[in-house]
C-alpha positions, 0 to 999 in steps of 0.5 A: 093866045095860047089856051093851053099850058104847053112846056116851051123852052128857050135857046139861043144861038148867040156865041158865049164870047165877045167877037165881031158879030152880035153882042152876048144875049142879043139874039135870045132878046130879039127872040123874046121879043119875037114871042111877045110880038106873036101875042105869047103871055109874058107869063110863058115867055118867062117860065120858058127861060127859067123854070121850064129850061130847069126843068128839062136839063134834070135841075130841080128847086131844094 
C-alpha cells in the first residue's frame, strides 16, 4: 500500500482505431486492473487517469 502521495500518470499503448487485434480501451482496462491487483487505492488509480494526466500535459480546471 502506498503511504505516500506520488503523481502517477496512465498511458496505454491500445491503437485509437478499430482493427484486428484489441478492441480501443482494452489494454488501459486490463492495466487498471493490473494497478488494483498490486493493492494500488482505487483513489490513485483514478487521480492517475484524470487529474494527474491533466496536470502534466498544462490542462488546468477554470
Amino acid at each position: 500500500m502506498c503511504s505516500h502521495y506520488v503523481p502517477v500518470i496512465f498511458g496505454s499503448d491500445t491503437p485509437g482505431v478499430d482493427g484486428f487485434g484489441n478492441p480501443p480501451g482494452l489494454n488501459g482496462r486490463l492495466d487498471l486492473q493490473n494497478w488494483s491487483d498490486a493493492g494500488a487505492p482505487l483513489s490513485l488509480t483514478l487521480r492517475a487517469a484524470t487529474l494527474d494526466n491533466a496536470t502534466a500535459l498544462g490542462y488546468r480546471a477554470k
